[in-house]
C-alpha positions as semicolon CSV with decimal commas, in nm:
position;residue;x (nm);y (nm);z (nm)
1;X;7,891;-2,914;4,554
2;X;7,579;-3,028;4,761
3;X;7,311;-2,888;4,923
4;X;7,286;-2,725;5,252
5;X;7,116;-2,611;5,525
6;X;7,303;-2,374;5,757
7;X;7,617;-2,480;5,612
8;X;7,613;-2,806;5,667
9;X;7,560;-3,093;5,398
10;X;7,198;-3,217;5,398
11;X;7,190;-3,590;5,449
12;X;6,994;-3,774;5,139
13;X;6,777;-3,947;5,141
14;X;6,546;-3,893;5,374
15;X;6,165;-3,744;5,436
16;X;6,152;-3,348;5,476
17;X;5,954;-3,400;5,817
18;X;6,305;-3,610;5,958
19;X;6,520;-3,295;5,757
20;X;6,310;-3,011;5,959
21;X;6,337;-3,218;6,285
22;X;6,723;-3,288;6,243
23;X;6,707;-2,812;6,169
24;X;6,494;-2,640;6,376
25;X;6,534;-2,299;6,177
26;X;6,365;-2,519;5,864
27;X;6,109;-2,601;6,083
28;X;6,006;-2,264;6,238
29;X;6,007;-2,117;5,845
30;X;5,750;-2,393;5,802
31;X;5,552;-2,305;6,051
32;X;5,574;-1,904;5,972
33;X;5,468;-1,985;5,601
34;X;5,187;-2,237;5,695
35;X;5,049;-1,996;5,928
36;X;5,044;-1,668;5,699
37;X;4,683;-1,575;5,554
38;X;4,648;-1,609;5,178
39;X;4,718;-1,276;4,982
40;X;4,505;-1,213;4,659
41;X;4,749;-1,074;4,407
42;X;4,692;-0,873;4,149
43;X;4,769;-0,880;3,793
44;X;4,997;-0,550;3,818
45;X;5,353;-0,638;3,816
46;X;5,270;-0,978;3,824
47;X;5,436;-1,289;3,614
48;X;5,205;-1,574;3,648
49;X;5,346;-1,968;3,586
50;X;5,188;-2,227;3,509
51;X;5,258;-2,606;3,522
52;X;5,546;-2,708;3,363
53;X;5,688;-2,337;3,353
54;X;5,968;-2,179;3,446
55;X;6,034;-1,731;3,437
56;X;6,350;-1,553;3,532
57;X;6,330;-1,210;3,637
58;X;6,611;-0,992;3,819
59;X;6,528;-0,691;4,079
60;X;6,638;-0,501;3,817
61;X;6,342;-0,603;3,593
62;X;6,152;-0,319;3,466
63;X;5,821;-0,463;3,398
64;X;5,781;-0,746;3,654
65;X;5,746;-0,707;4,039
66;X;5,603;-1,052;4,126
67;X;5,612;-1,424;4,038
68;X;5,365;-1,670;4,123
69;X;5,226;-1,964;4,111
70;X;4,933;-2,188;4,255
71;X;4,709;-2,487;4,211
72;X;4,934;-2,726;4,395
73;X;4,833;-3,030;4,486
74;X;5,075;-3,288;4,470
75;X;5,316;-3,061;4,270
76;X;5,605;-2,815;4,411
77;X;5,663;-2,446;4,364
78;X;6,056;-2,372;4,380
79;X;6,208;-2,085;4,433
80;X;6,559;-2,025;4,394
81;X;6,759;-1,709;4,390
82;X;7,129;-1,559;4,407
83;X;7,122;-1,330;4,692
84;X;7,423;-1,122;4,552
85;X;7,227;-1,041;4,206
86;X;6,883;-1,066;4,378
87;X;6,794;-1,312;4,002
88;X;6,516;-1,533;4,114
89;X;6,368;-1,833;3,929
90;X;6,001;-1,945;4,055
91;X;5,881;-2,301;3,842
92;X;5,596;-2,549;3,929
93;X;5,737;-2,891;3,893
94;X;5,512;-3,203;3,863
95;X;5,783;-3,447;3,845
96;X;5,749;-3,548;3,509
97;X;6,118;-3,477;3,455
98;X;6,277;-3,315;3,744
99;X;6,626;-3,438;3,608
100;X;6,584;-3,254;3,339
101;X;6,468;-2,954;3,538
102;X;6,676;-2,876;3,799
103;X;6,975;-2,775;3,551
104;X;6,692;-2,557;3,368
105;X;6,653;-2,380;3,694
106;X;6,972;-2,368;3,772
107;X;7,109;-2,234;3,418
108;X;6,811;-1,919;3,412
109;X;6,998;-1,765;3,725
110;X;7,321;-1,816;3,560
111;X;7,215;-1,660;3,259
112;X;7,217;-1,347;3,435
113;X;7,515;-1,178;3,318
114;X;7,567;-0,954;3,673
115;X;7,668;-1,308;3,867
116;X;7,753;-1,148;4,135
117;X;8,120;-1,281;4,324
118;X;7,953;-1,254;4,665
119;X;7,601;-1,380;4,719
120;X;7,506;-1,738;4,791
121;X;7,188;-1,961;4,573
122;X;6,876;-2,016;4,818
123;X;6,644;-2,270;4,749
124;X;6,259;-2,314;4,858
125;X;6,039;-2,591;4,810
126;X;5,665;-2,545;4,915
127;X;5,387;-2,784;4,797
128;X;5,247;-3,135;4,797
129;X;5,103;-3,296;5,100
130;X;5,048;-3,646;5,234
131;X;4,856;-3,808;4,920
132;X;4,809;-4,171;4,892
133;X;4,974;-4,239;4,610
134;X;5,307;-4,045;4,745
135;X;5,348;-3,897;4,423
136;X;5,431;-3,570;4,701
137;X;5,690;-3,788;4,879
138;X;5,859;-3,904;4,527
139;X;5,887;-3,542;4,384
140;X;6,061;-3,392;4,744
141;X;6,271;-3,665;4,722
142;X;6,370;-3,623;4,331
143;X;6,391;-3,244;4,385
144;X;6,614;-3,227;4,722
145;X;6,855;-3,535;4,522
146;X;6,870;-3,309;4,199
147;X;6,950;-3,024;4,429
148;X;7,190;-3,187;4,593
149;X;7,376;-3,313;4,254
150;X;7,436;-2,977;4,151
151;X;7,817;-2,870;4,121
152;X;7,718;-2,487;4,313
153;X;7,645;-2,502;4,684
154;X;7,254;-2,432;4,716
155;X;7,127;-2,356;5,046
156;X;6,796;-2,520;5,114
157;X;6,637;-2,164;5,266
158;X;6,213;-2,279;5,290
159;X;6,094;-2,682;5,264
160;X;5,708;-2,685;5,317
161;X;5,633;-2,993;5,143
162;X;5,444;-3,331;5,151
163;X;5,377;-3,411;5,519
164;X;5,505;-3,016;5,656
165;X;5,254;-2,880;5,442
166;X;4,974;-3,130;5,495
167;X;4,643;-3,088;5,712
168;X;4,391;-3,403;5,767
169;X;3,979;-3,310;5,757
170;X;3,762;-3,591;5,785
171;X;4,051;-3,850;5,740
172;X;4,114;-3,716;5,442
173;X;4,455;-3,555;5,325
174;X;4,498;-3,195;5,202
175;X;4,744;-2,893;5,144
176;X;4,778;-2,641;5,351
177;X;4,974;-2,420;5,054
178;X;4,818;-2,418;4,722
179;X;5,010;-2,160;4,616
180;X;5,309;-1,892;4,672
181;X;5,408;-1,544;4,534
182;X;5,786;-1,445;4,528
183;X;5,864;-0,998;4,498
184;X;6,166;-1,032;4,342
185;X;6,254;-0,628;4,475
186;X;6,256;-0,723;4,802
187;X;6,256;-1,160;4,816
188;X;5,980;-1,168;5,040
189;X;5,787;-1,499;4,962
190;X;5,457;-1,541;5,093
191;X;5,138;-1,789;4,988
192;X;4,925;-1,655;4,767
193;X;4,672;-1,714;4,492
194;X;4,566;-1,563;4,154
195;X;4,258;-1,395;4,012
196;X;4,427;-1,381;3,680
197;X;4,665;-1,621;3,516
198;X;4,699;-1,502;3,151
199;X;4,787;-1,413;2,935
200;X;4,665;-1,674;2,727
201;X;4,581;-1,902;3,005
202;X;4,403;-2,203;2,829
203;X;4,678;-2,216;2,584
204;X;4,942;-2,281;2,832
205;X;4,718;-2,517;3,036
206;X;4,670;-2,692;2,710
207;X;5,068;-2,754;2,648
208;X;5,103;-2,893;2,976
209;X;4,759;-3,134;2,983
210;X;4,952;-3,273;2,590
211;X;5,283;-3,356;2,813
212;X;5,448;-3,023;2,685
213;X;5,790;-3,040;2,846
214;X;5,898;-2,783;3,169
215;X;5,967;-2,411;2,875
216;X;6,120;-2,100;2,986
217;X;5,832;-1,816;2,895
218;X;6,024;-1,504;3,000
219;X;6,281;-1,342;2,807
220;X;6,443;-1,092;3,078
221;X;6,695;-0,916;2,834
222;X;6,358;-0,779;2,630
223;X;6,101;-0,792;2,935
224;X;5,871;-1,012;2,719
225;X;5,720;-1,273;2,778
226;X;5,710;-1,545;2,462
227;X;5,408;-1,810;2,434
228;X;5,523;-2,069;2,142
229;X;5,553;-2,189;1,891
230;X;5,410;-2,508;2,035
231;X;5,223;-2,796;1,901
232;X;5,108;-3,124;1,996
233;X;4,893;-3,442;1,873
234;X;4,535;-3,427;1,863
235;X;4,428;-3,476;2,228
236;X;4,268;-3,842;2,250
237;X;3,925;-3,889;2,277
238;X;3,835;-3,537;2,393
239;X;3,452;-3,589;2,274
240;X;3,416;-3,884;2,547
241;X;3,624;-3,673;2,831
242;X;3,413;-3,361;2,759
243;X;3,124;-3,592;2,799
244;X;3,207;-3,755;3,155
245;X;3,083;-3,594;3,485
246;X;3,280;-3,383;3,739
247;X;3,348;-3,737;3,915
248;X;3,491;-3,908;3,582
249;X;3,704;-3,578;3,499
250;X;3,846;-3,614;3,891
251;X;3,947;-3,947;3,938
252;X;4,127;-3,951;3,575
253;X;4,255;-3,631;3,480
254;X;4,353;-3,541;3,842
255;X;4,696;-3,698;4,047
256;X;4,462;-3,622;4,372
257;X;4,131;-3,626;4,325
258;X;3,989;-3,522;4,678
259;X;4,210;-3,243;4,678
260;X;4,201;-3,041;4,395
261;X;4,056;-2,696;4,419
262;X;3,715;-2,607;4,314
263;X;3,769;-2,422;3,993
264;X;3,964;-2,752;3,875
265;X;3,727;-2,928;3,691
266;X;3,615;-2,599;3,487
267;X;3,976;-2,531;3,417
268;X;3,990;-2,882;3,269
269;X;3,645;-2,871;3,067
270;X;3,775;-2,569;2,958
271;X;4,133;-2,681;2,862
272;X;3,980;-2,947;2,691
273;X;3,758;-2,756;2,501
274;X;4,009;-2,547;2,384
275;X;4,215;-2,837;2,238
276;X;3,913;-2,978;2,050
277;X;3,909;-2,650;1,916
278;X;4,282;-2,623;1,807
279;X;4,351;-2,988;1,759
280;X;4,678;-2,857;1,558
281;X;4,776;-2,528;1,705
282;X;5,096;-2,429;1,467
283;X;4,794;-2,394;1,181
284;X;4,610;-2,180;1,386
285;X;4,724;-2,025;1,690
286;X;5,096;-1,892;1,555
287;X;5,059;-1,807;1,224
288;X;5,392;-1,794;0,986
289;X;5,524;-2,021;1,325
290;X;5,581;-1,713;1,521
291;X;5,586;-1,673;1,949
292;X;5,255;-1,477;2,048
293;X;5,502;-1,206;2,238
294;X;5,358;-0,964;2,523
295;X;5,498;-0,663;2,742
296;X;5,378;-0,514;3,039
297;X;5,254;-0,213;2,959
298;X;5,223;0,146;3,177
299;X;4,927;-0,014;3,390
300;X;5,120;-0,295;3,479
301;X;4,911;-0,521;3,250
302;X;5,067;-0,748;2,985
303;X;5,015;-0,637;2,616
304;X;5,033;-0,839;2,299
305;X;5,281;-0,661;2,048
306;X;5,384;-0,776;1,773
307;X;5,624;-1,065;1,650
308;X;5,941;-0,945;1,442
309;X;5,864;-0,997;1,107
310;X;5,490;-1,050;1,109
């Protein structure tokens, strides 16, 4: 069945601005997100993902409280949950495969076993803005379509993207929404951003940046959450982009230059430095080919245990 907003079927295609104007309640959630002052989270409770990640957690989840995201320029956050099982799935899609993605959403909240009869699946969509390239406009449009092919009714809930979550300084476009927590206890979803993004932060930047596909990193029957095994090719010519200034690094390694945060180019530099270093991580970075595993532990803080066997 299709997606829709206050019961009715959402007519596709068109831009979110002409979706928000055709329902006014989408359009005052908009507003009410956009206008909300940025909350620092901490690392307590907190399930960080990254590009090209995807985490399940249920209210019943012992260890986690929180999942977030942020960093989003021309990529979307989504949220969806089951409101009769409270299960919510947060992912940061770039629109490198959102075909492929959407059923990966879709399939971590049916993988909870507690599906409840009675409940409904929300949707939210924040992220992107009015870039020149439109690479915002594409990945609304593939991600409200993919929605929308989906045999369950979804109910598109939240849609602050491209142009609703846009601001213009100087003639020049930017986000208003970098980034958004979910508290899966209580489904609150508010913007936020991220001291700390580990565990073992480079190495998942360093999956994506190789064209690592969207992963799962959140094993909600354990409370774990499982880095790897990964691997990828050598990353190609990492000695010349280590050597290139902040400008270079921007306008190549960036889908919106002008936009980016200001940590960005570090986090690159850094990304990149850690794949010269591990140019073939199975060798070095999972011995025996094991998942680096960690658990929360009575802090609130993840832990590395051990794998099984190792």
């Amino acid at each position: 069945m299709p997606l829709l907003v206050e019961g009715r079927r959402v007519r596709l295609p068109q831009s979110a601005g002409d979706l928000v104007r055709a329902h006014p309640l989408l359009e005052e959630r908009a507003r009410l997100l956009r206008g909300q002052s940025v909350q620092q989270v901490g690392p307590q409770g907190l399930l960080y993902v990254q590009q090209r990640e995807l985490a399940a957690a249920s209210p019943q989840d012992g260890s986690i409280s929180i999942l977030g995201s942020d960093d989003a320029t021309t990529c979307h956050i989504v949220v969806l949950r089951h409101t009769g099982n409270g299960a919510t799935c947060l992912t940061h899609c770039d629109g490198s495969d959102t075909k492929a993605e959407v059923p990966l959403i879709m399939s971590s909240i049916k993988s909870f076993s507690d599906h409840a009869p009675c409940g409904r699946l929300e949707v939210h969509l924040v992220g992107g803005f009015s870039d020149d390239r439109q690479l915002s406009q594409k990945l609304t449009h593939q991600l409200l379509s993919e929605f929308d092919r989906q045999e369950d009714d979804i109910h598109l809930v939240t849609l602050c993207v491209t142009e609703l979550n846009d601001r213009e300084e100087n003639e020049k476009h930017f986000p208003i929404i970098y980034g958004i927590a979910v508290n899966i206890k209580t489904a609150e979803i508010y913007r936020a951003s991220f001291p700390d993004r580990g565990p073992e932060e480079e190495l998942r930047a360093a999956r994506a940046l190789t064209g690592g596909p969207m992963i799962s990193i959140y094993d909600a029957k354990t409370e774990q959450l499982r880095i790897g095994p990964y691997s990828w090719m050598p990353f190609p010519h990492v000695d010349f982009w280590l050597q290139q200034d902040d400008k270079q690094i921007l306008e190549n390694l960036s889908t919106s230059p002008l936009a980016e945060p200001p940590h960005f180019v570090e986090h690159i530099r850094s990304t990149l430095m850690f794949l010269k270093k591990h140019p073939s991580p199975s060798n070095t970075l999972f011995p025996g080919n094991k998942a680096l595993l960690y658990k929360k532990n009575e802090d609130g803080l993840w832990e590395k245990i051990p794998s099984p066997g190792s």
